[in-house]
C-alpha positions in Angstrom: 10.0 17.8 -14.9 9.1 21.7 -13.8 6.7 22.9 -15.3 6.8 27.2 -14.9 4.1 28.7 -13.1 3.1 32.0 -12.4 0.1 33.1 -10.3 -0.7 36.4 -12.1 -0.8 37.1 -15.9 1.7 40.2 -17.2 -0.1 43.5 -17.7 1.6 45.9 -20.4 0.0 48.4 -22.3 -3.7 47.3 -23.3 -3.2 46.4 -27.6 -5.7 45.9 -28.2 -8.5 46.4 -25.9 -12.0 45.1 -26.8 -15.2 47.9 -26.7 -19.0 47.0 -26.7 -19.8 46.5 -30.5 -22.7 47.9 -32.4 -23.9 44.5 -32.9 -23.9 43.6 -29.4 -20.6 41.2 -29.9 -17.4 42.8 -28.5 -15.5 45.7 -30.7 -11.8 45.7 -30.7 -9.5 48.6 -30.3 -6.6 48.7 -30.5 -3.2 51.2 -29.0 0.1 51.7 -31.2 3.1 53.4 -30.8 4.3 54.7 -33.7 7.8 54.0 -34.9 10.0 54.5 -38.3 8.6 52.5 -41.2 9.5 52.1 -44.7 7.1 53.7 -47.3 3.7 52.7 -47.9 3.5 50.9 -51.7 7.5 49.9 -51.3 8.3 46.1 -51.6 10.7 44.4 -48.8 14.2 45.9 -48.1 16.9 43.0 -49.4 16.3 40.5 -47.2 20.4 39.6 -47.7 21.1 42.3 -45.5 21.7 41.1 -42.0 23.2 42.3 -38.9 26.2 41.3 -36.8 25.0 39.4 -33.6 27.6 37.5 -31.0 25.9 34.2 -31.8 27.0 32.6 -35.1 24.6 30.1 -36.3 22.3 30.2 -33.5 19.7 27.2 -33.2 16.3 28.1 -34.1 13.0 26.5 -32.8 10.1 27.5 -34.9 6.7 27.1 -32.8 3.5 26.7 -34.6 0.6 27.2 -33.1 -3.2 26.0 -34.8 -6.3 27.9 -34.5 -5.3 30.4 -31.0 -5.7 34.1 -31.4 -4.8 36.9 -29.6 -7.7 36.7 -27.0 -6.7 33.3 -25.7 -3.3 33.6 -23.2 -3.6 35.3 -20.1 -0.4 37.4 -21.6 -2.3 39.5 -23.9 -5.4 39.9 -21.7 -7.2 36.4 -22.1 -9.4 35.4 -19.4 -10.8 32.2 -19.9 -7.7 29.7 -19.9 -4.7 29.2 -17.6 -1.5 30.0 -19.5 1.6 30.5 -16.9 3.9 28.9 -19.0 3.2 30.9 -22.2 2.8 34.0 -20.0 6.5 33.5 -18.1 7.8 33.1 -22.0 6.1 36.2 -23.1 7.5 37.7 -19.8 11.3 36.4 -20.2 11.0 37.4 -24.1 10.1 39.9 -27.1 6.0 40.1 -27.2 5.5 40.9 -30.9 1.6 42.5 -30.3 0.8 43.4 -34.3 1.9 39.5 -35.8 -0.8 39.1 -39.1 -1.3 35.9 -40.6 -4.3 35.0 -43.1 -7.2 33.8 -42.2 -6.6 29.8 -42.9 -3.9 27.6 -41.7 -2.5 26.0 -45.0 -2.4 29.5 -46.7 -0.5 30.9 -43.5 2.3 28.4 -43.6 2.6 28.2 -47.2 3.7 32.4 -46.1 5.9 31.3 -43.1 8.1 29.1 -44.8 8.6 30.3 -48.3 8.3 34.4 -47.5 6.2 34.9 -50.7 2.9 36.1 -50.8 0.1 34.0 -51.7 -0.1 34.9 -55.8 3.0 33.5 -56.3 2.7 30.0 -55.0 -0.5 29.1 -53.6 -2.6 28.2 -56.9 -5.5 27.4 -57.9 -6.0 23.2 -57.6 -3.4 23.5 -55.3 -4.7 23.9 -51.8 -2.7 22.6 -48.7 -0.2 21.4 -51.9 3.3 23.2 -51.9 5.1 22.9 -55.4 8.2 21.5 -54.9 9.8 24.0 -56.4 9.5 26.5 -53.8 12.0 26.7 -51.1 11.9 27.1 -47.7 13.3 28.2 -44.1 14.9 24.5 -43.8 16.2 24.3 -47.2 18.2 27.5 -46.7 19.8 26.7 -43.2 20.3 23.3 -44.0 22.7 24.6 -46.9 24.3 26.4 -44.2 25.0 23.4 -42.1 22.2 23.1 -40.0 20.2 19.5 -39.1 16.4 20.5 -39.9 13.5 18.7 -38.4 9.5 19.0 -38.7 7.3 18.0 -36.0 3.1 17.9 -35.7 1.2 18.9 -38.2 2.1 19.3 -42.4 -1.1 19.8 -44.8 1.6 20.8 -47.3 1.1 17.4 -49.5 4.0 15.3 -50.6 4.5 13.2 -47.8 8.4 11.6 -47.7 9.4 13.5 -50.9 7.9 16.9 -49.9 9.4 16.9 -46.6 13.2 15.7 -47.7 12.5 18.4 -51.1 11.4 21.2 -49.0 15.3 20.6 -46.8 13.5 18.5 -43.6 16.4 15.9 -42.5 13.5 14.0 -40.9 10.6 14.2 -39.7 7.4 13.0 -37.0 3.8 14.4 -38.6 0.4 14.3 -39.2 -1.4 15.1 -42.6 1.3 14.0 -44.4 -0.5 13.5 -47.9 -3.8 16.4 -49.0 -7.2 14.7 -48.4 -5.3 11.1 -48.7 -7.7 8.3 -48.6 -6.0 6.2 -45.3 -5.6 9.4 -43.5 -9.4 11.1 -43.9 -10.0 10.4 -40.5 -7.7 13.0 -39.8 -9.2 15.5 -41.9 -12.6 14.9 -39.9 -10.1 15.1 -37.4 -10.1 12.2 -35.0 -6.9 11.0 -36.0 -5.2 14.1 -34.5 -5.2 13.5 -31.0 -5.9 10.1 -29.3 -4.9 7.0 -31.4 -3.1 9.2 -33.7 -1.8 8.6 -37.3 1.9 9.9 -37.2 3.7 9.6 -40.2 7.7 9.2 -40.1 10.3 8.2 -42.1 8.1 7.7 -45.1 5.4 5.3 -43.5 2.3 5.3 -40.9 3.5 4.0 -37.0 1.8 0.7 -37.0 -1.7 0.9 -34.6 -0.1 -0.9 -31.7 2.2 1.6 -31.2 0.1 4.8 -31.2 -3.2 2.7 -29.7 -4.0 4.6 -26.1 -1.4 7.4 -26.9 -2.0 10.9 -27.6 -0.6 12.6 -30.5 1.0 15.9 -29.2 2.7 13.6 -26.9 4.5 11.8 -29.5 5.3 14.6 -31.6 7.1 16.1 -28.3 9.2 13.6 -27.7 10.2 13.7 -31.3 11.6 16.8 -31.4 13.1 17.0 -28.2 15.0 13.4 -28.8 16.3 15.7 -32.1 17.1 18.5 -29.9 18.8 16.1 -27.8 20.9 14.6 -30.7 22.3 18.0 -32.0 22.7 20.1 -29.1 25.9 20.2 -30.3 25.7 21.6 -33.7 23.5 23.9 -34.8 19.9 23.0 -35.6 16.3 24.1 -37.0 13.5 22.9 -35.4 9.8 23.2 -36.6 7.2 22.0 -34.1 4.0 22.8 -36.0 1.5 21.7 -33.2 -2.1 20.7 -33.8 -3.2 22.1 -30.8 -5.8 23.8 -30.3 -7.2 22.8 -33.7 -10.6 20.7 -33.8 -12.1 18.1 -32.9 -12.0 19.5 -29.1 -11.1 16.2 -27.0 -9.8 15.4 -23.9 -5.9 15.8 -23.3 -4.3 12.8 -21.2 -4.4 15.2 -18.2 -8.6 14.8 -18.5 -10.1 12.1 -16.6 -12.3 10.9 -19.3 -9.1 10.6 -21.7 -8.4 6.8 -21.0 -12.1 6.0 -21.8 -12.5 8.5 -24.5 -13.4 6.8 -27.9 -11.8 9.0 -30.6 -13.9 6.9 -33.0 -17.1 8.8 -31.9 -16.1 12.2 -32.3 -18.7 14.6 -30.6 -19.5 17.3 -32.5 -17.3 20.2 -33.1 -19.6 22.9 -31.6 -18.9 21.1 -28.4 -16.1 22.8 -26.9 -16.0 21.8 -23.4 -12.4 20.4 -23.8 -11.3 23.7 -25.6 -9.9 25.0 -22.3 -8.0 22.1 -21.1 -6.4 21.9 -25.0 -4.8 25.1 -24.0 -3.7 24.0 -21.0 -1.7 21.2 -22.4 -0.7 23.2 -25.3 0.6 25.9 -22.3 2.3 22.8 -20.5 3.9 21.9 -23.7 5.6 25.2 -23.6 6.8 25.4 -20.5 8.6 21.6 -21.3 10.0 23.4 -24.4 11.3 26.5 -22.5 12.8 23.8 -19.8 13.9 21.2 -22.3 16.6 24.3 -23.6 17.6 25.3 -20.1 18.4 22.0 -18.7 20.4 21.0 -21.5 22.1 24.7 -20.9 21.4 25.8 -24.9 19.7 29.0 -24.1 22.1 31.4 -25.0 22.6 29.9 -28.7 19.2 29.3 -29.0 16.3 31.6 -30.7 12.8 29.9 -29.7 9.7 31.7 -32.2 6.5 30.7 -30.6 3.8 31.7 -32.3 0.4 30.8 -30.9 -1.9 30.6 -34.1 -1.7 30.3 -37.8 -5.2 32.2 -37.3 -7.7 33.4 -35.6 -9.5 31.2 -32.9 -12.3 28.8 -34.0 -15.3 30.0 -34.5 -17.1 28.2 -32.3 -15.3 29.5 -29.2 -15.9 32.3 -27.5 -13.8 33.9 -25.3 -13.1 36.5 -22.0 -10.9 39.1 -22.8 -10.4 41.8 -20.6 -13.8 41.6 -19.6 -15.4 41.2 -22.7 -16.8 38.0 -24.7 -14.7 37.8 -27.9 -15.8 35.1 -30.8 -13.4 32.9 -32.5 -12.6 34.6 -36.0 -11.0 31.9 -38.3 -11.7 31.9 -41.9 -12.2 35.5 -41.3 -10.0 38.6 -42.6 -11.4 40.8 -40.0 -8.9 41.3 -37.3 -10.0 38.6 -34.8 -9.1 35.9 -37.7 -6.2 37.2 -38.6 -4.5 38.8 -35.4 -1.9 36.2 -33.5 0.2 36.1 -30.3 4.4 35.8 -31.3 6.7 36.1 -28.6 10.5 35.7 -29.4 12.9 34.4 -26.1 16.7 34.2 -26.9 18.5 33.8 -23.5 21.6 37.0 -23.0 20.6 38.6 -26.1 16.9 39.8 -26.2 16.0 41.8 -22.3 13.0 40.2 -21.0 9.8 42.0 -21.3 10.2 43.8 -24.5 7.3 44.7 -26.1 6.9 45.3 -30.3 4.1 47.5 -31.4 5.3 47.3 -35.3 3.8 45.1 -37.8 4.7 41.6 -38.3 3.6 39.7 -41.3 4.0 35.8 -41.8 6.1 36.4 -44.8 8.8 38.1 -42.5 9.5 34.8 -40.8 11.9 33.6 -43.3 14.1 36.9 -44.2 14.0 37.7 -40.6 15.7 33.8 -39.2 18.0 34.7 -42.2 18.8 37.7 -40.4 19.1 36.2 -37.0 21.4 33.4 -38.2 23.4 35.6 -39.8 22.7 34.3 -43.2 21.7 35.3 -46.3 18.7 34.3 -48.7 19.8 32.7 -51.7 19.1 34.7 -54.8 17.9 31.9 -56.2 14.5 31.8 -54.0 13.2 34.7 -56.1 11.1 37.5 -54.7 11.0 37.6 -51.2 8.0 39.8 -50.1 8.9 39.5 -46.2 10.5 42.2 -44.4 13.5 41.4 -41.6 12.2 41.9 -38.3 15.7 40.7 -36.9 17.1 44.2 -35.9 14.0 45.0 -33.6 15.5 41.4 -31.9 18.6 42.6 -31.3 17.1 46.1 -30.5 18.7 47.7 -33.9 18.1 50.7 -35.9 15.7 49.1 -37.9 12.8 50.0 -40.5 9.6 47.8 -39.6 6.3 47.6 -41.2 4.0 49.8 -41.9 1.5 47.8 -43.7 1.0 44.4 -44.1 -0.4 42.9 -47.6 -2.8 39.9 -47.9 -3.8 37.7 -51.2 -6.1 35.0 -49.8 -8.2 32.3 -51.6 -8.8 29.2 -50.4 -10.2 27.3 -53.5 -10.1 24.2 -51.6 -11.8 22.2 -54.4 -10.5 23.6 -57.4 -11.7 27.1 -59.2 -14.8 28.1 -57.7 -15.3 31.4 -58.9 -14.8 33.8 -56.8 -12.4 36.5 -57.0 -9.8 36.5 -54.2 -9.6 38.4 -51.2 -6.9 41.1 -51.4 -6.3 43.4 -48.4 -3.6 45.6 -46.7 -3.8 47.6 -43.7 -1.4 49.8 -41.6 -1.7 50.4 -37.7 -5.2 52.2 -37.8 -6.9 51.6 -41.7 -8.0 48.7 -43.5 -8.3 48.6 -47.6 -9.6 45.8 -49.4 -9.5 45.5 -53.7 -12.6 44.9 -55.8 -14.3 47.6 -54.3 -15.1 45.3 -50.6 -14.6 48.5 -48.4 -12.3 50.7 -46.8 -12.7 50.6 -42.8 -10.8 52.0 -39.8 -10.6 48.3 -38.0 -9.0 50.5 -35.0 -12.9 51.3 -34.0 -15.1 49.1 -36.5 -12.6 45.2 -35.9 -16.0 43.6 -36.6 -16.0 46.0 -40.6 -19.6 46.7 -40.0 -19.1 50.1 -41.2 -17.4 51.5 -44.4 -15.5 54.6 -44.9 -17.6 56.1 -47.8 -16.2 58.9 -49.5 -18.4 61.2 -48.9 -18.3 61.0 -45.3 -14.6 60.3 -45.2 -11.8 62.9 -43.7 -8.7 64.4 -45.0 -6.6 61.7 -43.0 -8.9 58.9 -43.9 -8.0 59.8 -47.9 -4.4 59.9 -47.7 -4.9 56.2 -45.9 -6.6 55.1 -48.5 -4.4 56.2 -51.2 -1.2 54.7 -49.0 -2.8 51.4 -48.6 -3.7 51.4 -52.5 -0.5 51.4 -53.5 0.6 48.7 -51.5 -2.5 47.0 -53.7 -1.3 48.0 -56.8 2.6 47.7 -56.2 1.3 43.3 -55.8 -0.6 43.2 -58.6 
């Protein structure tokens, strides 16, 4: 099967482009275009409101992405990986270069699939443990017709009963239960990738049948033998990878895979297979992007890849555009937080477009609404997402301005703390509880404060904006 490869990496405008920091790490900064936004402190436009497309029902492919930022493809300026498939995606779609998730993957998908912010459904007791009263992305195209399917990783609790709740026809996963006792190797995380655990059709594959195989592999070959079986009709696809999520380990394409013991995990600071797990995750692409060609689907189907739930692990460090760039996961600063989305739609979106507005993960669900042609049941409740769907289809449209954040983890119950709250437009920063007010355009790394003393007339009226959006959430 071809695999696309491309020997140079597309240059577009840099955004952003990392400066020497004050503390001797790399600074970020980055370039936007400004464009027509709705109102800084207004809530999402009705999500209900759609617009006319030649496509009706178009099949949607959801890519998920675990733990890459924006440093890593060669696409955006990365350095230190090969990425030709992902690059000739970005190059034959719509690069989205201001996507915002939080800074932690369960919190960032309870967003993407529900549109809501996290005060309204991520609670304390509750981590990686969606209610099953919320609704999601699949429940709402599967009442209009479409066969839904979730492939790679959950962390979203329920196992079976979640998935079938939450509008998933079926299903091939990992982390099918939170912190479940017969699955805890996978939340050390050598269950993820060699010898997997894959949970489907409400039971654990038996050991003989995953013994010497490699995870991603199977979850592939799920989802395209579902692709495959409804190319006909239309269908919703969510391949939630675990790739390039630790433990780093050797992909099937490493020489040492076949010995590899997955039993003896090294230790996660060792990150000499980090590269080649984004090389396979790139090769898994480029399968993906061929997969829809060969089976002549392009021009009814809308693949969403986004690269990361959050920022890059920690432990990594990365060239980008000449400049070494740490991992920023579990952080709100903009390398944890900052992720590469690229939309492809054969005939209907020109190759090469790029999108300077904002992008939050709670758009994802108003906006497939709005490239389906659909609308979002009232019966959801408050959608905080905004429909990015007109910039798709090159629309009069009213992007972001600002994107809003509500982030604690309380993975072990109340611990204490007050939450994290946050918005930001295309230059400024604000955090609640008095945590600082920065201009992450020159300080990414928030080692210095706006004070108000020092601050100038445009740094105010920021301010002001992005305290509204605060106070309009709370």
């Amino acid at each position: 099967m071809k695999i696309f490869e491309r020997k140079h990496a597309v240059n577009f405008p840099p955004l952003p482009v990392y400066l020497k920091q004050f503390t001797g790490y790399a600074a970020i900064i980055l370039i936007f275009l400004t464009a027509g936004c709705s109102k800084i402190g207004e809530h999402a436009p009705d999500p209900a409101q759609t617009p006319i497309h030649p496509i009706d029902k178009p099949n949607i492919i959801l890519v998920l992405g675990d733990d890459v930022g924006y440093e890593i493809p060669n696409y955006t300026g990365g350095e230190s990986y090969v990425t030709p498939n992902i690059d000739n995606i970005a190059q034959e779609g719509m690069q989205f270069t201001r996507c915002h998730s939080t800074p932690l993957c369960s919190p960032s998908r309870f967003e993407m699939l529900t549109g809501k912010y996290n005060q309204r459904n991520y609670y304390t007791n509750s981590w990686g443990d969606l209610d099953r009263s919320q609704r999601t992305i699949a429940n709402m195209l599967k009442d209009e017709g479409y066969a839904t399917y979730a492939s790679g990783k959950w962390q979203l609790n329920g196992g079976d009963t979640s998935l079938h709740d939450f509008g998933f026809d079926n299903y091939c996963i990992s982390n099918p239960y939170k912190l479940s006792t017969n699955e805890s190797g996978s939340e050390g995380g050598i269950s993820l990738y060699k010898d997997p655990l894959i949970y489907t059709h409400g039971d654990y594959l038996a050991d003989a049948l995953t013994k010497g195989k490699y995870g991603e592999d199977i979850f592939r070959d799920s989802i395209f033998q579902f692709i495959d079986n409804n190319k006909d009709k239309p269908f919703f696809a969510y391949w939630a990878t675990n790739l390039c999520h630790a433990p780093f380990q050797p992909t099937p394409d490493d020489p040492e895979f076949a010995t590899f013991d997955p039993t003896k995990p090294r230790e996660l600071g060792d990150t000499i297979y980090y590269p080649s797990m984004v090389k396979y995750f790139d090769k898994e692409m480029g399968l993906l992007f061929h997969k829809i060609d060969s089976l002549g689907i392009g021009e009814k189907t809308i693949i969403l890849f986004v690269l990361g739930d959050n920022g890059t692990e920690s432990d990594i460090n990365s060239l980008y555009k000449g400049q070494i760039i740490p991992g920023g996961k579990g952080k709100a600063i903009e390398n944890g937080i900052h992720v590469p989305f690229i939309v492809y739609w054969r005939g209907t979106v020109a190759p090469g477009r790029i999108d300077r507005n904002i992008v939050d993960f709670t758009d994802f669900l108003p906006s497939i609404a709005g490239l389906c042609n659909v609308k979002v049941p009232a019966s959801y409740g408050i959608i905080d997402g905004v429909n990015f769907s007109p910039q798709v289809f090159g629309e009069i449209s009213t992007p972001r301005q600002w994107s809003y954040c509500y982030y604690d983890v309380n993975r072990k119950g109340d611990d204490g703390k007050i939450p994290t709250i946050w918005s930001l437009d295309t230059m400024y920063k604000l955090y609640d509880h008095k945590r600082g007010f920065y201009n992450y355009i020159l300080d990414p790394f928030e080692n210095s404060r706006i004070r108000h003393d020092g601050a100038t007339p445009q740094d105010n009226a920021a301010r002001d904006r992005l305290q509204s959006v605060i106070d309009s959430y709370q």
